[in-house]
C-alpha positions as CSV (number, residue, x, y, z in Angstrom):
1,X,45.3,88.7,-113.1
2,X,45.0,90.3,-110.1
3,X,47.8,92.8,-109.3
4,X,47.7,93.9,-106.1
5,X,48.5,90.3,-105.1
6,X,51.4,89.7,-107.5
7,X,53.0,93.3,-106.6
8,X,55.1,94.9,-103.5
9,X,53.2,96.1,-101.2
10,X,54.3,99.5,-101.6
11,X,54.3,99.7,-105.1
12,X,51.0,99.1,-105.0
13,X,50.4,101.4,-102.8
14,X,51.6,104.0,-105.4
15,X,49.4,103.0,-108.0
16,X,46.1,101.9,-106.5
17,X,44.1,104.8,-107.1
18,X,44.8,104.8,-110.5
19,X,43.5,101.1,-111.0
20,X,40.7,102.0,-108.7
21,X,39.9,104.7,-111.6
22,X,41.0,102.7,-114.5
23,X,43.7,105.4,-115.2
24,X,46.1,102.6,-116.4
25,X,49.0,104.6,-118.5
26,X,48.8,106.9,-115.2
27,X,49.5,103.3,-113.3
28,X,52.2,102.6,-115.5
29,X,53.9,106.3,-115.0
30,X,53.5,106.2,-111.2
31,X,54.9,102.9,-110.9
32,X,58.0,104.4,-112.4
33,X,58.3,107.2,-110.3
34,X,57.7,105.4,-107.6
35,X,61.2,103.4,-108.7
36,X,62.8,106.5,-109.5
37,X,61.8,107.6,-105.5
38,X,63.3,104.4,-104.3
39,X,66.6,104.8,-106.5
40,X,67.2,108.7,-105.0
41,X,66.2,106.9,-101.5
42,X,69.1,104.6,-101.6
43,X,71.5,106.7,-103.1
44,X,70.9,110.5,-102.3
45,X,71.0,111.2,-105.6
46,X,68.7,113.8,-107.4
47,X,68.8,113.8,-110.5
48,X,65.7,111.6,-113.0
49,X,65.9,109.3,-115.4
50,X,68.9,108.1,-117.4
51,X,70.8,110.1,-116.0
52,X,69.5,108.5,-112.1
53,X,70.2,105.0,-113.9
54,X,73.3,106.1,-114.9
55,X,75.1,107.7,-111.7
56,X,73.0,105.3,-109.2
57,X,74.3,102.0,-111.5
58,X,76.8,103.1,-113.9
59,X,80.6,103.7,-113.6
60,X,83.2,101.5,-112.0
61,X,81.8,102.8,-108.2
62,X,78.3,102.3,-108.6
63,X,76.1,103.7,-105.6
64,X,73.8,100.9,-105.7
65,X,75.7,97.0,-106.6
66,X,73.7,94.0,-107.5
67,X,76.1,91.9,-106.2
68,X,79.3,92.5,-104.6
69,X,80.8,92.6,-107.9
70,X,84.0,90.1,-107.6
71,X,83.6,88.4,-110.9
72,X,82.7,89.0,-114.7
73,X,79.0,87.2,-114.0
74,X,78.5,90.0,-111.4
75,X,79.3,93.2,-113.7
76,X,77.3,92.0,-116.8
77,X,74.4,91.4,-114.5
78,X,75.1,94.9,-113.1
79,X,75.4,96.2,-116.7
80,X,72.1,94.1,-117.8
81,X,70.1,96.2,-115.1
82,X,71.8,99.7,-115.3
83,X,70.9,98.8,-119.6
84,X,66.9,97.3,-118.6
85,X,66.3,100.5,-116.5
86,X,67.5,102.7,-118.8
87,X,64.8,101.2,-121.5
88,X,62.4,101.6,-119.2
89,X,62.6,105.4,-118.8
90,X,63.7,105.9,-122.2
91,X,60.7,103.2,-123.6
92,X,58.3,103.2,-121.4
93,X,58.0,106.4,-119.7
94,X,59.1,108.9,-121.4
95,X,56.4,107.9,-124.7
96,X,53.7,108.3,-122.3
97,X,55.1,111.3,-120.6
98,X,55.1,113.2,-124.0
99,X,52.4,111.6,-125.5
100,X,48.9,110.5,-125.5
101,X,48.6,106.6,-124.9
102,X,45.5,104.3,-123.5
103,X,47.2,101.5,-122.2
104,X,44.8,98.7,-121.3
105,X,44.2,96.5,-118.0
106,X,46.2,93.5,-119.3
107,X,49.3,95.7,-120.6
108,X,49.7,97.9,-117.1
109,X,49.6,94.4,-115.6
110,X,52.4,93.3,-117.7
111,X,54.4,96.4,-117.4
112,X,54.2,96.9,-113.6
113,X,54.7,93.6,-112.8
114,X,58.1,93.9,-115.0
115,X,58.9,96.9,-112.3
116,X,58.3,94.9,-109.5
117,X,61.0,92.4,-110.6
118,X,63.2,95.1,-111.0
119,X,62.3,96.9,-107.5
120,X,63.0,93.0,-105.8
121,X,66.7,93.3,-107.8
122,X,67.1,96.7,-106.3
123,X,65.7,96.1,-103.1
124,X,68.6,93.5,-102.6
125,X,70.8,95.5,-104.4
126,X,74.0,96.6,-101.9
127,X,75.0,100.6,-101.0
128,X,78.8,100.6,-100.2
129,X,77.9,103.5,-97.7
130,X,78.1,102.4,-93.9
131,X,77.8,104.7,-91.3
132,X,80.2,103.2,-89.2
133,X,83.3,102.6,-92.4
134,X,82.2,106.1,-93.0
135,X,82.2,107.4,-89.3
136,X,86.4,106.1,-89.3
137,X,87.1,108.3,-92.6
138,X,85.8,111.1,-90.9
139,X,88.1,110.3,-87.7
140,X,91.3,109.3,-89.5
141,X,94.6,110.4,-88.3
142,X,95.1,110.7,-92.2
143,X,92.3,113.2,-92.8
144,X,93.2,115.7,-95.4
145,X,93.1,118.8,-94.0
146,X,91.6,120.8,-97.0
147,X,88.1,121.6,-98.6
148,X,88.5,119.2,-101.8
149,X,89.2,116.5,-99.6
150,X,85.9,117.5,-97.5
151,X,83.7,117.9,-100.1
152,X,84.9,114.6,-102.1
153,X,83.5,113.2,-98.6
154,X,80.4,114.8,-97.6
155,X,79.4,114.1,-101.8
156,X,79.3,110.3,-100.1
157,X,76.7,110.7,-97.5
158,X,73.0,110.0,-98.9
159,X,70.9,113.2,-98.5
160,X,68.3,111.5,-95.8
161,X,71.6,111.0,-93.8
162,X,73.4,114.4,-93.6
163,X,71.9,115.1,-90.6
164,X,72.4,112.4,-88.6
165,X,75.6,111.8,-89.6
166,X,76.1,115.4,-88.6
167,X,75.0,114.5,-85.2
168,X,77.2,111.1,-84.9
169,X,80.4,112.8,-85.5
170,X,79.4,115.7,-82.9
171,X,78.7,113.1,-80.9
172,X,82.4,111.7,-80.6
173,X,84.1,114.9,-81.8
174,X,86.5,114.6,-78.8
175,X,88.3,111.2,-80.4
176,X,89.8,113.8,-83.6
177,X,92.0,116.8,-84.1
178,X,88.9,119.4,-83.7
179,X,90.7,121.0,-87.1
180,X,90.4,118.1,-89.2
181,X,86.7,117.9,-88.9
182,X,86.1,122.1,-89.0
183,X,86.9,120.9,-92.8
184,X,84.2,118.5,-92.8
185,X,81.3,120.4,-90.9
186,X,82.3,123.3,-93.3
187,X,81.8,120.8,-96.2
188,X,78.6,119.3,-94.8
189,X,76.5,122.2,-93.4
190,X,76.2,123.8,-96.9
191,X,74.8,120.6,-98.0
192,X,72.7,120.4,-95.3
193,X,68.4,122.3,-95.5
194,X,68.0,124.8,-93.4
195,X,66.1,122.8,-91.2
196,X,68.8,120.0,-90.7
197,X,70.7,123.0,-89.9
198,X,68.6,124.2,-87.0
199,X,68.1,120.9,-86.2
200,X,72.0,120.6,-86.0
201,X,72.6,123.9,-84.5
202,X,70.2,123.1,-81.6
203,X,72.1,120.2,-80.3
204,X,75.0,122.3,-80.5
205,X,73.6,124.5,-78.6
206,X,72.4,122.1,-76.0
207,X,75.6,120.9,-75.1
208,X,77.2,124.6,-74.7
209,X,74.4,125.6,-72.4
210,X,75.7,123.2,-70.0
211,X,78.9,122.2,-70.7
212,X,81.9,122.9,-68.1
213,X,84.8,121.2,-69.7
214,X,87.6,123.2,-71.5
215,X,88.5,120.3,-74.0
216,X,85.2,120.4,-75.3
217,X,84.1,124.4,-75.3
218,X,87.8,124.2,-77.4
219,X,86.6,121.5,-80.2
220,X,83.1,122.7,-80.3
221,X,84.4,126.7,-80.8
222,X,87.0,124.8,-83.5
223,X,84.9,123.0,-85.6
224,X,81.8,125.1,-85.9
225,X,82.0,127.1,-89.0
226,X,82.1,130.7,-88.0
227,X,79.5,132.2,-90.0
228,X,77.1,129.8,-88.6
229,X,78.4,131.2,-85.3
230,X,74.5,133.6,-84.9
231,X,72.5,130.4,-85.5
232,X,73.1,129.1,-82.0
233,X,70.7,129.8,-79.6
234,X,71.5,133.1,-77.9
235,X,71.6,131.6,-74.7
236,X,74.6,129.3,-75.5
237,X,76.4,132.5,-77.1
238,X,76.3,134.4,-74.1
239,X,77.1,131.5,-71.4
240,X,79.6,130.4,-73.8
241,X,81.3,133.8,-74.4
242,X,80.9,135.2,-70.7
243,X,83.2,131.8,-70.1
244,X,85.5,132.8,-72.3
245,X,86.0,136.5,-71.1
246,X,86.7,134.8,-67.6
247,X,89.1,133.2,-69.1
248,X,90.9,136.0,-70.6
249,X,90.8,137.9,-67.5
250,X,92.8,135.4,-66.2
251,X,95.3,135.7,-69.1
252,X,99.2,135.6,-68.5
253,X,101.5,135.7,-71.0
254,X,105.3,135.1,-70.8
255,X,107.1,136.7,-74.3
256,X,110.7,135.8,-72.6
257,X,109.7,132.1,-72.7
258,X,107.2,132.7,-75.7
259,X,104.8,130.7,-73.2
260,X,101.0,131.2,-72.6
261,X,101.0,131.2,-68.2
262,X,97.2,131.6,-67.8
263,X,93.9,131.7,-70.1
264,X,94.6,129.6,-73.1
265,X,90.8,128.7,-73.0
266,X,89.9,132.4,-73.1
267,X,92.4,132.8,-76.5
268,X,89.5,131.2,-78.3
269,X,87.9,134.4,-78.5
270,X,89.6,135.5,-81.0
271,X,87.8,132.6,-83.7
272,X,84.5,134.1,-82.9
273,X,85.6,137.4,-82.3
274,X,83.2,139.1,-85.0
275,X,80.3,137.3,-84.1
276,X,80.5,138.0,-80.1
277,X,77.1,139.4,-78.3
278,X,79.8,140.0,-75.8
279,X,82.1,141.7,-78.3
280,X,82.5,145.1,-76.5
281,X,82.6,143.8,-72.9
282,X,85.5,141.5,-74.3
283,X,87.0,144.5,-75.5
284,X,86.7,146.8,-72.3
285,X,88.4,143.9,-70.5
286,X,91.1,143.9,-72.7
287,X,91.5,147.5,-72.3
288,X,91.4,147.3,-68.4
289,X,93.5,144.4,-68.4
290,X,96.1,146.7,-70.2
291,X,96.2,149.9,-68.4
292,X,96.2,148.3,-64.3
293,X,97.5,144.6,-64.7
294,X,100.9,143.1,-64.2
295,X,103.7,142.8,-67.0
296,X,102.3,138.9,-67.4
297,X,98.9,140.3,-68.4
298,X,99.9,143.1,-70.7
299,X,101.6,140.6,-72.6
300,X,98.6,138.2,-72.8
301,X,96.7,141.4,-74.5
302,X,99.9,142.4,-76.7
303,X,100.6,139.3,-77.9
304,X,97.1,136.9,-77.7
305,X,94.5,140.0,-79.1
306,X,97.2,142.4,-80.6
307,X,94.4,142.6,-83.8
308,X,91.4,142.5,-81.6
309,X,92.9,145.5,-79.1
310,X,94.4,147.8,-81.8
311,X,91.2,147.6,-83.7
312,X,89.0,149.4,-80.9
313,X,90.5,153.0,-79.7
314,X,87.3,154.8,-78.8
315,X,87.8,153.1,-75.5
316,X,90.4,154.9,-72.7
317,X,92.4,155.4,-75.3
318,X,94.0,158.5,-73.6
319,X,95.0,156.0,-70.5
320,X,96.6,153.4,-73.1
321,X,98.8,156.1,-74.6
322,X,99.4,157.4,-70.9
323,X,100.9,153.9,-70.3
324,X,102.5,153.1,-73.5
325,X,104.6,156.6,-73.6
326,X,105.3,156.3,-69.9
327,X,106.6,152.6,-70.7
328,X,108.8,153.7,-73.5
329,X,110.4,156.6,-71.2
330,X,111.2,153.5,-69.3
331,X,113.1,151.9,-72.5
332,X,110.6,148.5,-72.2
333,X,111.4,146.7,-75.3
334,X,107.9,145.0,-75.1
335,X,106.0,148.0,-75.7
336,X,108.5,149.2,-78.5
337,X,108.3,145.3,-80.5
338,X,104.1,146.6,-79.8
339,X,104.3,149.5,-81.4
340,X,106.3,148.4,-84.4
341,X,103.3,146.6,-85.3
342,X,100.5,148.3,-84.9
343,X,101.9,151.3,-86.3
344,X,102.0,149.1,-89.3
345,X,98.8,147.1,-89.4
346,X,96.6,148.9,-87.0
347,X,94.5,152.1,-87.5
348,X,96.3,155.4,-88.5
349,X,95.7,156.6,-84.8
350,X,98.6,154.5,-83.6
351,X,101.0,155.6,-86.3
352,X,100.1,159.2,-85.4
353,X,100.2,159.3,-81.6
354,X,103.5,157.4,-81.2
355,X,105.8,157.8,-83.9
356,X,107.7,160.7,-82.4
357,X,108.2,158.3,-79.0
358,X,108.6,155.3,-81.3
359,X,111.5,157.1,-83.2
360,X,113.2,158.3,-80.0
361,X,113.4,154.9,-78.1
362,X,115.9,153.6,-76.2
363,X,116.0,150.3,-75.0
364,X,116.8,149.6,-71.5
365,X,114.5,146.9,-70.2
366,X,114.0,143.4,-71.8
367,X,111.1,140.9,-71.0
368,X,113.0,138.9,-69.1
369,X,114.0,141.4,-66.5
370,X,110.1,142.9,-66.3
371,X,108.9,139.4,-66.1
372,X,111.6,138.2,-63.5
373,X,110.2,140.4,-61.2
374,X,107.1,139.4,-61.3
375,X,108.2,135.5,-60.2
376,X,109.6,136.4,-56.9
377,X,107.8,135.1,-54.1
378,X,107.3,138.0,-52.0
């Protein structure tokens, strides 16, 4: 019998040097890896064996279906199988994995053309993973918003597909809630190899080297995980956050109608705030946004970086108490509600330079009147 004639094409390929070296228990062996190969192929699994047999055609889910498993006909056949594959691990390859054997011509023959019926079964066999069933999970107004949820998901995606998947949801990231999928790229990435990662990261990056559009700087900052944030190319971090810092320059904020006038774009800062290149320049606007800009803008700083601005007082901190004590003489309520907090959550500083102004307050100005004033229209 020849056969390399009988025999897949690429099953042969995975055993022809062995015939070619009449190594024919080797033959045999190879031949089964090779099906173990094609099994983790289809199904992302990882695992060998029974085990392989077990999660890729066992349970009531199987990965990998024989049929599309609508009557009893179908699930004994899938059972059969699952049972067949099994024996040939557990009777076939492991005896001749743990012990000497010197199979001959005829019975490598027999054996591997016995695996090449069961690679034609498999090779039919049905997956129930589609990209594009799988693509609406990911975008469903019904996502759950939680990491079990995510990982139950990503656990789905074969392992030759996490990557492009990756890039197929990127791809339309603007038709979902840019928090719904932060769960899933959170889920996926620490799936993903290092080099899927990079490969990932790059077309990030890409995109935020030359991308204009608020919606989108908003998504991509939102779904990115944060600690991922340094693998970008450097580039895209420093166009990226100089865009936001405009932005916040920009900032108005009015506390009286607990409403954001200008630099909602620029607020996104604050995600990445750990991981700027830009983190000090952010700062020093923030500062100098304080001390000389209009009532609107203090508030922006007060209220959209209150952590972010009490956290750094090595910078004109003598001109921010300057204006926060002189602002308190005044009786501004904003600067007092300021105070409150960071007396209590910031560094000890602010507890000891105000709390003898902070105890002696009275109020005499509210938002609204500060903020009135800066609405007329001369």
């Amino acid at each position: 019998m020849n056969i390399e004639t009988l025999i897949d094409k690429r099953l042969w390929l995975a055993i022809k040097n062995n015939y070619d070296l009449n190594q024919y228990t080797n033959a045999i062996l190879n031949s089964i890896y090779f099906i173990s190969d094609f099994i983790r192929e289809r199904t992302g699994f990882e695992s060998d064996g029974v085990a392989l047999v077990g999660q890729a055609l066992g349970g009531k889910t199987p990965k990998l279906r024989t049929s599309n498993l609508e009557s009893e006909s179908d699930w004994n056949i899938q059972k059969g199988i699952e049972q067949i594959l099994r024996g040939v691990y557990q009777g076939i390859r492991n005896p001749r994995s743990h012990e000497k054997y010197s199979d001959s011509k005829e019975e490598a023959d027999a054996i591997i053309y016995f695996i090449n019926y069961l690679l034609s079964i498999l090779d039919k066999s049905k997956t129930p993973f589609t990209k594009s069933t799988f693509l609406k999970r990911v975008f469903d107004e019904n996502y759950v918003e939680n990491e079990r949820y995510s990982d139950l998901l990503v656990e789905e995606i074969p392992v030759k597909l996490r990557l492009e998947i990756s890039l197929d949801v990127f791809k339309n990231k603007q038709e979902t809630d840019g928090k719904k999928i932060s769960y899933f790229y959170k889920s996926l990435i620490d799936k993903m190899t290092n080099k899927e990662v990079d490969q990932f990261c790059d077309v990030v990056s890409e995109e935020l080297k030359n991308t204009n559009e608020n919606d989108i700087i908003r998504i991509i900052i939102q779904l990115f995980p944060k600690d991922k944030w340094e693998k970008l190319d450097e580039m895209a971090r420093l166009r990226m956050e100089n865009i936001l810092i405009k932005s916040v320059k920009k900032g108005e904020y009015k506390i009286s109608l607990k409403k954001l006038v200008e630099g909602g774009l620029g607020t996104w800062a604050k995600v990445i705030f750990d991981k700027m290149i830009l983190k000090h320049d952010l700062n020093k606007v923030l500062v100098d946004k304080f001390i000389t800009g209009t009532p609107l803008e203090e508030n922006y700083v007060m209220q959209m970086f209150f952590t972010e601005f009490i956290e750094f007082t090595d910078y004109k901190f003598n001109k921010i108490e300057e204006l926060i004590k002189r602002e308190l003489d005044k009786g501004d309520s904003r600067f007092y509600d300021f105070l409150t907090k960071a007396m209590k959550e910031g560094p000890p500083i602010w507890k000891k330079t105000f709390s003898e102004d902070h105890k002696n307050f009275v109020e005499k100005i509210q938002p609204a009147d500060i903020e009135q004033e800066d609405d007329l229209p001369f």
